[in-house]
N, CA, C and O atoms as a DFTB+ gen file, in Angstrom:
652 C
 N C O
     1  1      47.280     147.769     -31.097
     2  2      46.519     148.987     -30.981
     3  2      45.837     148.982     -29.614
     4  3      44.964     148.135     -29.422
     5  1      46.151     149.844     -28.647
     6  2      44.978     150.320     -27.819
     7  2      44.122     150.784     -27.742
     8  3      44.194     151.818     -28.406
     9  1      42.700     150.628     -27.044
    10  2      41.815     151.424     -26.858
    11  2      41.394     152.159     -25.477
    12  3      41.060     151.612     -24.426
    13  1      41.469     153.169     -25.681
    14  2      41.090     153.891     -24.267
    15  2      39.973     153.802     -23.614
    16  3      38.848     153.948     -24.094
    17  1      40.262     153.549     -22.447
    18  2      38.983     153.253     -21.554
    19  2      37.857     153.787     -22.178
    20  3      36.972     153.285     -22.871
    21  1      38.206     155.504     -21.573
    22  2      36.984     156.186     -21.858
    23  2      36.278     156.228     -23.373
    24  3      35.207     156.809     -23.551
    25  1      37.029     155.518     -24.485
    26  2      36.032     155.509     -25.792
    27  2      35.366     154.793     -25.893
    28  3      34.465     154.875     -26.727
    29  1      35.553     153.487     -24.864
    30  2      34.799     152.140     -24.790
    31  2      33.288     153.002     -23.906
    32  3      32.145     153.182     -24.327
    33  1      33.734     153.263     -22.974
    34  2      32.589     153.912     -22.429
    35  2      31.814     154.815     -22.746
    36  3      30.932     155.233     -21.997
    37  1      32.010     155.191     -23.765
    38  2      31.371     156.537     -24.624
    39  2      30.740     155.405     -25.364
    40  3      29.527     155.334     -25.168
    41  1      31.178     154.609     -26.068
    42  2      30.390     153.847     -27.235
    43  2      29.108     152.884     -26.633
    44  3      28.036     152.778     -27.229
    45  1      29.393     152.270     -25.464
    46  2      28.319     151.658     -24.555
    47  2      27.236     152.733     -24.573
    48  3      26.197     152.678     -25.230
    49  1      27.739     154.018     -23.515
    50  2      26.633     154.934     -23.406
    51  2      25.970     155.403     -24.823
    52  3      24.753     155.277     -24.685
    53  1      26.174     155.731     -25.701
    54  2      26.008     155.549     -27.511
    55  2      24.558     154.387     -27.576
    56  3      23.396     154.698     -27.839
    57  1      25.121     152.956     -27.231
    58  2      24.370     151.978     -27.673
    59  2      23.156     151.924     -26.588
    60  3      21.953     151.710     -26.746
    61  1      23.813     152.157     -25.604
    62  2      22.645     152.096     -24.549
    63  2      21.229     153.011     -25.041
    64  3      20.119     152.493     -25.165
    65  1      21.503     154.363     -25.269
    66  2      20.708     155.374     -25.621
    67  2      20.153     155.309     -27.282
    68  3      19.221     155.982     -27.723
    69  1      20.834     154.498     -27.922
    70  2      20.372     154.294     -29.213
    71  2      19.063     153.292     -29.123
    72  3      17.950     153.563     -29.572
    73  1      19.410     152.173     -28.498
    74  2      18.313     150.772     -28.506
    75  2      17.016     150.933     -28.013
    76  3      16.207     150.026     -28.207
    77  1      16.626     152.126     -27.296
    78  2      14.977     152.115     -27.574
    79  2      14.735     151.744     -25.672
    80  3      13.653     151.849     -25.095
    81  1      15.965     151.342     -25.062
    82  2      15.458     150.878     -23.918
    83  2      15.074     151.730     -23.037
    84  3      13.898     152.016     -22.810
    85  1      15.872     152.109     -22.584
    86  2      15.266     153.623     -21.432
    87  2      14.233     153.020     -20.474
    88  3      14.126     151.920     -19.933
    89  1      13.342     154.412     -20.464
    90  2      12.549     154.005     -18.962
    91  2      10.957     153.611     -19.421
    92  3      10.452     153.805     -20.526
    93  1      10.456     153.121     -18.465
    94  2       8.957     152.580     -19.197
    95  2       8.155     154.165     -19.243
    96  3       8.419     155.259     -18.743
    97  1       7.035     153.634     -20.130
    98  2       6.022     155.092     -20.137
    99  2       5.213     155.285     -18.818
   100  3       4.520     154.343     -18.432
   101  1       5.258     156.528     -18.051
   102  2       4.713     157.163     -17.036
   103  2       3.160     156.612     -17.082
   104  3       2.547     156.615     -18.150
   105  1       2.572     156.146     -15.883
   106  2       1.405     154.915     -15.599
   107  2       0.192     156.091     -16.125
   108  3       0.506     157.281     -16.120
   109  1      -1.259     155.646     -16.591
   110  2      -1.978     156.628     -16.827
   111  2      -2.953     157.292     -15.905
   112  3      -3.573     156.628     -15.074
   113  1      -3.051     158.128     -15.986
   114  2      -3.821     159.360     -15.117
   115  2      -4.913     158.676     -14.257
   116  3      -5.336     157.578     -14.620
   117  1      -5.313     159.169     -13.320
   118  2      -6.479     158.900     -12.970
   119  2      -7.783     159.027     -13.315
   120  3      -8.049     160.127     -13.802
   121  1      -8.620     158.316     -13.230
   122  2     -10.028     158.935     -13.794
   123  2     -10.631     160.015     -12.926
   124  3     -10.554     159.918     -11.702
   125  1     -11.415     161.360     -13.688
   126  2     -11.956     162.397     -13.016
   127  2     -12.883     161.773     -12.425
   128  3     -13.550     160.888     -12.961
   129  1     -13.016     162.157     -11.293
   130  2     -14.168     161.846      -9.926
   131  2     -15.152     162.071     -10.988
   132  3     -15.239     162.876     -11.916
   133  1     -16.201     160.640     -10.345
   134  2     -17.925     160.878     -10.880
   135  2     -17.643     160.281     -12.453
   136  3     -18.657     159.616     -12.667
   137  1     -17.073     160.217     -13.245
   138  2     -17.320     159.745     -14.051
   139  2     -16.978     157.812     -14.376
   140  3     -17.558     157.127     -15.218
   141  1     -16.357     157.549     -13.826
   142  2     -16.445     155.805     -13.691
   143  2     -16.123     155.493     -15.009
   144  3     -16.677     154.411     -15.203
   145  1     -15.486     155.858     -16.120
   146  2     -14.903     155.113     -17.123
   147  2     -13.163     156.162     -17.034
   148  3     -12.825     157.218     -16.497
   149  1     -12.659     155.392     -17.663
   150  2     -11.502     155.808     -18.225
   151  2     -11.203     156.101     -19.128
   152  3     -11.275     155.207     -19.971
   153  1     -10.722     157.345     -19.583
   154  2     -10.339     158.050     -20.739
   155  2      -9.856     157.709     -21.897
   156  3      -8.984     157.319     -21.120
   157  1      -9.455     157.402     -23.161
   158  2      -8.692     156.926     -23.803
   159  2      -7.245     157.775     -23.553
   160  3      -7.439     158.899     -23.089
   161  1      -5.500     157.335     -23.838
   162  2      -4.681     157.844     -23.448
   163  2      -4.734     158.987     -23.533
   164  3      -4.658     159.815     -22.625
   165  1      -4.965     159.259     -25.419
   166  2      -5.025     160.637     -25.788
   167  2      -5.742     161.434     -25.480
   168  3      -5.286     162.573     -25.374
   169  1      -7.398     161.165     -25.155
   170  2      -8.400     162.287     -24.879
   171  2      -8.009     162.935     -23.489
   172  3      -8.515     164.031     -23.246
   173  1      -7.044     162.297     -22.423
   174  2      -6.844     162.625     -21.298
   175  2      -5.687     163.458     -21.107
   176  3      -5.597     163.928     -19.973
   177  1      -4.594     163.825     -22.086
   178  2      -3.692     164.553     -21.908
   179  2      -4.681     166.166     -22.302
   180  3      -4.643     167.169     -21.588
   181  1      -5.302     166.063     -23.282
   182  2      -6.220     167.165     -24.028
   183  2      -6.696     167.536     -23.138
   184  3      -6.419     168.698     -22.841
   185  1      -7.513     166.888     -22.370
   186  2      -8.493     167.055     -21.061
   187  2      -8.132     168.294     -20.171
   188  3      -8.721     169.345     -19.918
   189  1      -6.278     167.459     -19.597
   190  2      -5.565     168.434     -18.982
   191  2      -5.098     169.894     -18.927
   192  3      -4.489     170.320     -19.908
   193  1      -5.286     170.583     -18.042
   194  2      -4.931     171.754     -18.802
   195  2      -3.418     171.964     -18.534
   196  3      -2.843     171.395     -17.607
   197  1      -2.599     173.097     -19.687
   198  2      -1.224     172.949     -19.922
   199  2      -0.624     173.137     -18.874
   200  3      -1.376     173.496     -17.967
   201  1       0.811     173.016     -18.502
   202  2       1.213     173.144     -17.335
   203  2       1.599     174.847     -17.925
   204  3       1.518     175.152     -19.115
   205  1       2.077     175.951     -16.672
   206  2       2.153     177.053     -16.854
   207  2       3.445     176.999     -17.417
   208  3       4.031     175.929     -17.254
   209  1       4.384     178.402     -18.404
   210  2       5.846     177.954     -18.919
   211  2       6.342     178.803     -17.929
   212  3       5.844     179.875     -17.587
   213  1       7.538     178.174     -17.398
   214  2       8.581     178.450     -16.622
   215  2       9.257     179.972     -16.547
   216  3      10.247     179.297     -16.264
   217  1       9.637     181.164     -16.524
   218  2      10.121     182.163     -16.710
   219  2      11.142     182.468     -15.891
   220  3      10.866     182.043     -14.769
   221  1      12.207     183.009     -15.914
   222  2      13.218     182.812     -15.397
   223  2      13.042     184.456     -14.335
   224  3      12.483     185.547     -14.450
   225  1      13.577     184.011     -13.717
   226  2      13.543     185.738     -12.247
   227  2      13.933     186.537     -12.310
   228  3      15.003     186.702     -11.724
   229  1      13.382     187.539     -13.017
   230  2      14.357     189.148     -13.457
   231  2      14.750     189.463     -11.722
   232  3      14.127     189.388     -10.663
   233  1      16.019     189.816     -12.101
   234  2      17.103     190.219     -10.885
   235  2      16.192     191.724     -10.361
   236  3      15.693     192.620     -11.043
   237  1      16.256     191.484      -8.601
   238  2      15.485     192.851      -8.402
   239  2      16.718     194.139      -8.427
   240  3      17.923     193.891      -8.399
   241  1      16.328     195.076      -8.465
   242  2      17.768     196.490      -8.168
   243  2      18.341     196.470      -7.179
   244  3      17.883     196.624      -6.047
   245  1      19.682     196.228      -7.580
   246  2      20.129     196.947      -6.135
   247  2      20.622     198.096      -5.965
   248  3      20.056     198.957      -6.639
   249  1      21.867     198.629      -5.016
   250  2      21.562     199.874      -5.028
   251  2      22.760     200.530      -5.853
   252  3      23.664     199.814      -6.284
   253  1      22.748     201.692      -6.029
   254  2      23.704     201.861      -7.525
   255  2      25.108     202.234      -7.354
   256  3      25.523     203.007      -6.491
   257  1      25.756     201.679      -8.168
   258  2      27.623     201.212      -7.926
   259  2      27.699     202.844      -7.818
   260  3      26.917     203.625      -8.360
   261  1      28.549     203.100      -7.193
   262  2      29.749     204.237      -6.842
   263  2      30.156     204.345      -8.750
   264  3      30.338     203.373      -9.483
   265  1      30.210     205.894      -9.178
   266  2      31.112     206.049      -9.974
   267  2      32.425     206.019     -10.239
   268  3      33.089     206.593      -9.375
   269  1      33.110     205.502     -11.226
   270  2      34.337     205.030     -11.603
   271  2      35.253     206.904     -11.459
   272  3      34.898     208.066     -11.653
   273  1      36.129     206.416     -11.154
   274  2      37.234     207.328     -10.783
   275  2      38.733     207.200     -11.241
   276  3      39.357     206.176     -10.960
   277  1      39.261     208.124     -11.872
   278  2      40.709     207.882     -12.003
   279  2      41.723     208.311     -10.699
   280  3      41.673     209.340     -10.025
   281  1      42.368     207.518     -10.620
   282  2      43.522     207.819      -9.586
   283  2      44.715     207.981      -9.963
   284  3      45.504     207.044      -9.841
   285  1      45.087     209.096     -10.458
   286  2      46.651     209.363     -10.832
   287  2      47.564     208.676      -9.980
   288  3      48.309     207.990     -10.679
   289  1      47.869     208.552      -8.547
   290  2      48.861     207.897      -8.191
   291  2      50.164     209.262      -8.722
   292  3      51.236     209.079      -9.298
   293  1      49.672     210.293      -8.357
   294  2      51.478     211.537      -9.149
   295  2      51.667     211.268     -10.678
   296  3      52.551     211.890     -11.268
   297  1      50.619     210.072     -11.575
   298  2      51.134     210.540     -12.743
   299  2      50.141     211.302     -13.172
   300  3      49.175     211.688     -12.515
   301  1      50.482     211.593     -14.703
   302  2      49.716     212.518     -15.760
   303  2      48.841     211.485     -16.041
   304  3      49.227     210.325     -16.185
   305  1      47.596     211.859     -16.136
   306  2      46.591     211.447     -16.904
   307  2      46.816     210.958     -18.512
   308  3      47.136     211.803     -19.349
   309  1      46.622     209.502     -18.896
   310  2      47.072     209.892     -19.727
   311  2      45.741     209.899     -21.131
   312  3      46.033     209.661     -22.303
   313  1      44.761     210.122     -20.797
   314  2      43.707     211.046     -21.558
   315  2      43.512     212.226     -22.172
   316  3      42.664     212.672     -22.944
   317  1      44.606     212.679     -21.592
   318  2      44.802     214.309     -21.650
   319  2      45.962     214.419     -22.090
   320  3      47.088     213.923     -22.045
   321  1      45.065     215.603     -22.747
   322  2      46.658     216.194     -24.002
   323  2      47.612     216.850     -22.924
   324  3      47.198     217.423     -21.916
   325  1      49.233     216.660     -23.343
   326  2      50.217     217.662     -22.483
   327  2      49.688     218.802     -22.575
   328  3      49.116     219.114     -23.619
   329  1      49.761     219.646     -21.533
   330  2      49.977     220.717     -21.360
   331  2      50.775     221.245     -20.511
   332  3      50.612     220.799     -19.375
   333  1      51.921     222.357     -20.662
   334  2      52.694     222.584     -19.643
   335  2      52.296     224.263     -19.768
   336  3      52.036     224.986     -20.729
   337  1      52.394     224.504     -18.182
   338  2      52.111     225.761     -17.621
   339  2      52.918     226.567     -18.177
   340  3      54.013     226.114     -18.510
   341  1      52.532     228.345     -18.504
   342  2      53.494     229.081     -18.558
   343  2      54.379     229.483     -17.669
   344  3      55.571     229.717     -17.863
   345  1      53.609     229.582     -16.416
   346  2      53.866     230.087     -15.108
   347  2      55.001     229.322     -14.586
   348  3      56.029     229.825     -14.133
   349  1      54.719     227.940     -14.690
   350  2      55.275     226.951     -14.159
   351  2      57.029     226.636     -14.315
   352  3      57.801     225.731     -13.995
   353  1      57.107     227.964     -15.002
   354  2      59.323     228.084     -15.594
   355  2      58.839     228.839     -16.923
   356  3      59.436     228.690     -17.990
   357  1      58.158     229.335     -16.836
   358  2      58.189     230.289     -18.603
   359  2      58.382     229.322     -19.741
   360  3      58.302     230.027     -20.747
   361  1      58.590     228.107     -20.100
   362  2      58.760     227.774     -21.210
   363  2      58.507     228.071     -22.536
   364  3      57.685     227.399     -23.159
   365  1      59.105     228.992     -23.053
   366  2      59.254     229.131     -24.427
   367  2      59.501     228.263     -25.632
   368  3      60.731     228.241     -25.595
   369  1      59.212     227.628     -26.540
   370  2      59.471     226.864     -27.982
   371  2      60.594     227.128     -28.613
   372  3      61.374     226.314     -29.110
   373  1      60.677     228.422     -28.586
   374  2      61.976     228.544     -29.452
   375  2      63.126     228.243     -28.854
   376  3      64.169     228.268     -29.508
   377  1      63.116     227.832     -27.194
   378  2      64.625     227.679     -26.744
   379  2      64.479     225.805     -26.512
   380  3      65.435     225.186     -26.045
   381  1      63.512     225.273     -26.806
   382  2      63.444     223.886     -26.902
   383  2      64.396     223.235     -28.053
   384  3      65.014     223.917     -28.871
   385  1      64.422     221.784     -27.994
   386  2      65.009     221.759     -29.072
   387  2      64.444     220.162     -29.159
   388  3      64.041     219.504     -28.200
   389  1      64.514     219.770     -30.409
   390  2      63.757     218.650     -31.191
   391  2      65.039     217.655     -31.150
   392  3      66.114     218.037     -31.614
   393  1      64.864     216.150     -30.482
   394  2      65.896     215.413     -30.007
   395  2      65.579     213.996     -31.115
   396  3      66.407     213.142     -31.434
   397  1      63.949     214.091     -31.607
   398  2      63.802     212.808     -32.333
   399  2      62.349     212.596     -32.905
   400  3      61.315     213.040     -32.406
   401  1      62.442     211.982     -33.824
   402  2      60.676     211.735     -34.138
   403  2      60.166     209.977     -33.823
   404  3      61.018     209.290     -33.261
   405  1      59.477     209.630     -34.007
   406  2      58.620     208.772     -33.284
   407  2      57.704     208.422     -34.746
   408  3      57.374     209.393     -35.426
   409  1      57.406     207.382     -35.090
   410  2      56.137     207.130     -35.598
   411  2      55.317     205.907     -34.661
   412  3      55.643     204.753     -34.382
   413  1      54.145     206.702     -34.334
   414  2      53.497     205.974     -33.046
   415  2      52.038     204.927     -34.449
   416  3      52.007     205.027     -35.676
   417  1      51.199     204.158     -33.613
   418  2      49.931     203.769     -33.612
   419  2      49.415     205.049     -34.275
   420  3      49.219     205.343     -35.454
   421  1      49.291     205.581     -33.347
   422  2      47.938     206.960     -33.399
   423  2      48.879     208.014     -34.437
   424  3      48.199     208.981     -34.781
   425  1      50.036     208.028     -34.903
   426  2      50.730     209.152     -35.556
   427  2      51.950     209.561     -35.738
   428  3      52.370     208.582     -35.120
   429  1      52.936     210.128     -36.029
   430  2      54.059     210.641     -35.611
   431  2      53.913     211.135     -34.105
   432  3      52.846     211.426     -33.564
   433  1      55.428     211.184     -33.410
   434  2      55.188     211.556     -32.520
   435  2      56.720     212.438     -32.525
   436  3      57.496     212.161     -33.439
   437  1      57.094     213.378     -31.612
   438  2      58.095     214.438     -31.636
   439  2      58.400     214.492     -29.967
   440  3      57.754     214.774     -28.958
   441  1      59.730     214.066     -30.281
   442  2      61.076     213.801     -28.802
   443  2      61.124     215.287     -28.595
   444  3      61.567     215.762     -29.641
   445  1      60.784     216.578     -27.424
   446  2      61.255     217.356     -27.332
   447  2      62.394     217.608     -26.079
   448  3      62.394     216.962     -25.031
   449  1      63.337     218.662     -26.416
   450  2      63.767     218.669     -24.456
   451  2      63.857     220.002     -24.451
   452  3      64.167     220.764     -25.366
   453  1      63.488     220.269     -23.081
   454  2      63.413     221.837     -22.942
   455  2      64.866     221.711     -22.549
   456  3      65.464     220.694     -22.198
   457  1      65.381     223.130     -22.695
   458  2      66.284     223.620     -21.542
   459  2      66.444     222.681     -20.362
   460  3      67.347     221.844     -20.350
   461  1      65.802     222.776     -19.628
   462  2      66.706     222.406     -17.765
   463  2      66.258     220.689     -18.026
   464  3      65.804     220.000     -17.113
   465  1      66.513     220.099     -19.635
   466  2      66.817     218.731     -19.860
   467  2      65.485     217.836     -19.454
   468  3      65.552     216.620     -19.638
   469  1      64.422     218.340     -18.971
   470  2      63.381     217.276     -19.380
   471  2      63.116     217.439     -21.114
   472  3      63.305     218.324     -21.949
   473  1      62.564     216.029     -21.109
   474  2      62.101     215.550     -22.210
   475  2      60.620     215.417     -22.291
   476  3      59.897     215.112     -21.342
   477  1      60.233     215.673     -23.506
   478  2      58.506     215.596     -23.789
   479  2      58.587     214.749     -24.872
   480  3      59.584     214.592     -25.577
   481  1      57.056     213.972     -25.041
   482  2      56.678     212.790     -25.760
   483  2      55.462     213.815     -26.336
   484  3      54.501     213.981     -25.585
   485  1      55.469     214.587     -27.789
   486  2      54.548     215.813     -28.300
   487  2      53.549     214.414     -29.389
   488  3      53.985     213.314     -29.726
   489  1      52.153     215.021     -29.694
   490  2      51.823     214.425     -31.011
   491  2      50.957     216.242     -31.454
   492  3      51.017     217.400     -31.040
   493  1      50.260     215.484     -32.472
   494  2      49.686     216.879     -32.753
   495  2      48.699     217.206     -31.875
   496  3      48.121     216.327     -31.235
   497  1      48.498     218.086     -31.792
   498  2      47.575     218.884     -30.872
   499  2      47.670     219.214     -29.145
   500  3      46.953     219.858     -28.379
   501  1      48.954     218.411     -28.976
   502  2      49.814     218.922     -27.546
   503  2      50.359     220.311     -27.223
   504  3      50.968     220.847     -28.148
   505  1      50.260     220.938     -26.173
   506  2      50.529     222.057     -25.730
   507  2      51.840     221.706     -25.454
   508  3      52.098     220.505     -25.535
   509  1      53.094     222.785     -25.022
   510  2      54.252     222.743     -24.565
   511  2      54.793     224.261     -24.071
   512  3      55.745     224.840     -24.593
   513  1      54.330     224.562     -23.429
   514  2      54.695     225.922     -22.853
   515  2      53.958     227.176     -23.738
   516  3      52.781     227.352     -23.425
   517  1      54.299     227.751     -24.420
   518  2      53.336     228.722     -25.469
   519  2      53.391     228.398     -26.691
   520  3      54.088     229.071     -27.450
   521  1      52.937     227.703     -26.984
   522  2      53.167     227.056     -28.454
   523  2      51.784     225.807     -28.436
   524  3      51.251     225.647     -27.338
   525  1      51.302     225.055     -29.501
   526  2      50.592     224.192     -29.131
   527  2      51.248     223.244     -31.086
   528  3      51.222     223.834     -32.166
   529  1      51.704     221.838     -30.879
   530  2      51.935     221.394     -31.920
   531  2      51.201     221.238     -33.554
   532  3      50.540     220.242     -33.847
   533  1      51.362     222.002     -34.205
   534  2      50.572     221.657     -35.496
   535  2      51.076     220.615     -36.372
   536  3      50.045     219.996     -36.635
   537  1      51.842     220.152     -36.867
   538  2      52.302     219.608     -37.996
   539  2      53.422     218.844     -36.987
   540  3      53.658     219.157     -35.820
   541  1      54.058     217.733     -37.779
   542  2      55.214     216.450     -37.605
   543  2      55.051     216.155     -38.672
   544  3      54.005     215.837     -39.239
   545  1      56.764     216.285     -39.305
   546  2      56.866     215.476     -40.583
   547  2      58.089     214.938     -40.039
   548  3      58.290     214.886     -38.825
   549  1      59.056     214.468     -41.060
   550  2      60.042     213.109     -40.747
   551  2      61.192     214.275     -40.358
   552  3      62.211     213.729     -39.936
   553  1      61.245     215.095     -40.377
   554  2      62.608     215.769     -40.019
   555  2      62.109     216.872     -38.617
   556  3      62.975     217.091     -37.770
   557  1      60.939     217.418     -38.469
   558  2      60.727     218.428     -38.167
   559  2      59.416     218.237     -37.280
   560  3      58.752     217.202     -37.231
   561  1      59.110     219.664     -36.445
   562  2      58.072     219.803     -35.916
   563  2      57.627     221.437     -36.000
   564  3      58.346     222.436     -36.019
   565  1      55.920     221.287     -36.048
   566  2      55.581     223.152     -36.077
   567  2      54.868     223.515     -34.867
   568  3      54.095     222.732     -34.315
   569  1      55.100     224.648     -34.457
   570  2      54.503     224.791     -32.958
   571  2      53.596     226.195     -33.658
   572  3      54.238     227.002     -34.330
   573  1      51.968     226.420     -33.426
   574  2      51.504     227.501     -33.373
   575  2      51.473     228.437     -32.244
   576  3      50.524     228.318     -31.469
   577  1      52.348     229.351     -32.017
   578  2      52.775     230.136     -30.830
   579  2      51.359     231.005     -30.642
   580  3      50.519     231.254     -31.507
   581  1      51.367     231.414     -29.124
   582  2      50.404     232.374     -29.108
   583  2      50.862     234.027     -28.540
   584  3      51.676     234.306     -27.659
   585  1      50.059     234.923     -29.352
   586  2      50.378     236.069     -29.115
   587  2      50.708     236.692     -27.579
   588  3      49.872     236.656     -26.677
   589  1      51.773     237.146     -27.457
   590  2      51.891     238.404     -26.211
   591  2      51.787     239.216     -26.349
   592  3      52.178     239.613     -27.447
   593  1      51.355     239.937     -25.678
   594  2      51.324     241.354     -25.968
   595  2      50.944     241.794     -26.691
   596  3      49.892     241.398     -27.194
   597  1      51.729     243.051     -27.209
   598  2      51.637     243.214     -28.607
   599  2      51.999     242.692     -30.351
   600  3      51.867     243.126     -31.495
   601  1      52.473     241.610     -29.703
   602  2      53.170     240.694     -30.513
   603  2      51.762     240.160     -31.314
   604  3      50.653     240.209     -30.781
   605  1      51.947     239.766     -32.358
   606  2      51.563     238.381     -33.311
   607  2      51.386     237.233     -33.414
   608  3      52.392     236.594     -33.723
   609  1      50.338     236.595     -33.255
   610  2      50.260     234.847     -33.285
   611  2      51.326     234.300     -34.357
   612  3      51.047     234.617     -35.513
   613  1      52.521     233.520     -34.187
   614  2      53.390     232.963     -35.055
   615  2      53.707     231.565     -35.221
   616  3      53.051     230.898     -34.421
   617  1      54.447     230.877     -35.939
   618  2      54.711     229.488     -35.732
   619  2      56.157     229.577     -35.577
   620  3      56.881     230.511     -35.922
   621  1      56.564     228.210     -34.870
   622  2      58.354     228.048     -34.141
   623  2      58.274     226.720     -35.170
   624  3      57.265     226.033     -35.013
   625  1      59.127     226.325     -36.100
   626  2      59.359     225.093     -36.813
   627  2      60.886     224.622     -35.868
   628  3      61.966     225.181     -35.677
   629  1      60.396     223.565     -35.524
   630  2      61.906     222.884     -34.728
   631  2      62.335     221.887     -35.799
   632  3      61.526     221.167     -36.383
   633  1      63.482     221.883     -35.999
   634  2      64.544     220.551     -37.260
   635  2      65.322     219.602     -36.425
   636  3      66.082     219.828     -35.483
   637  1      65.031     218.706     -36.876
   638  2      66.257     217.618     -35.856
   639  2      67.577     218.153     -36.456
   640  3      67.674     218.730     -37.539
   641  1      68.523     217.891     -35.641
   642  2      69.631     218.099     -36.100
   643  2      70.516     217.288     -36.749
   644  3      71.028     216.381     -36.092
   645  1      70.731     217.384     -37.598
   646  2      72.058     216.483     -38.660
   647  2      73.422     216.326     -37.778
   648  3      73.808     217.191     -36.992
   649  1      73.987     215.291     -37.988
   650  2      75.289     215.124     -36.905
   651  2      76.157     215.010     -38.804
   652  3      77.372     214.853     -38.919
């Protein structure tokens, strides 16, 4: 069996600090001027008055950090719900079409692709051209459309498609 250095030396330092030896007791005080006897040990610590307690250095102010900023770097934020412009190509709902569903962390989620073949990553409450997502179930998605014109607020239900 071996023993490792360092346990031998742990067990010394152990015995050393166990046996009482250590350092002698600090020599006793001086006697207060004018009086010519010496104190007994104890009446002379009493005598003393306490030392003050230590408090640690409250940090002074400095001066105040710059506010935090996001830097897109060209992407989308991704804090923010999609929204895609009307303006931006007219996108309509009803000429989209539903490519897949998703079950995310936070929810279902709904694969869309417009027309000119981008793809969108929808959950509920995402905008997508005039429509804004209500509902995702396992086959499907509901878009609450918004009125033109004279038209009617309606809903667009998109179905994945069966092969």
């Amino acid at each position: 069996m071996t023993v490792r250095p360092w346990l031998i030396g742990l067990g010394i330092a152990a015995l050393a600090a166990g046996c009482g030896g250590g350092a002698p007791p600090p020599p006793a005080p001086p006697t207060p001027a004018g009086t010519g006897t010496a104190a007994p040990s104890g009446a002379s610590a009493a005598a003393q008055p306490a030392a003050p307690a230590v408090a640690p250095k409250e940090p002074q102010a400095g001066p105040p950090l710059p506010p935090a900023t996001y830097d897109a770097k060209g992407r989308r934020d991704p804090f923010t719900p999609v929204t895609i412009a009307r303006e931006a190509g007219s996108l309509n709902v009803s000429t989209a079409r539903l490519v897949g569903l998703v079950q995310g962390r936070s929810g279902p989620m709904a694969l869309v692709e417009a027309p000119d073949g981008i793809g969108y990553i929808l959950k509920v409450g995402d905008a997508l051209g005039d429509g804004r997502v209500t509902t995702i179930t396992a086959t499907s998605v509901t878009f609450a459309v918004t009125a033109r014109g004279a038209q009617k607020s309606t809903s667009v239900t998109l179905r994945l498609a069966t092969e």
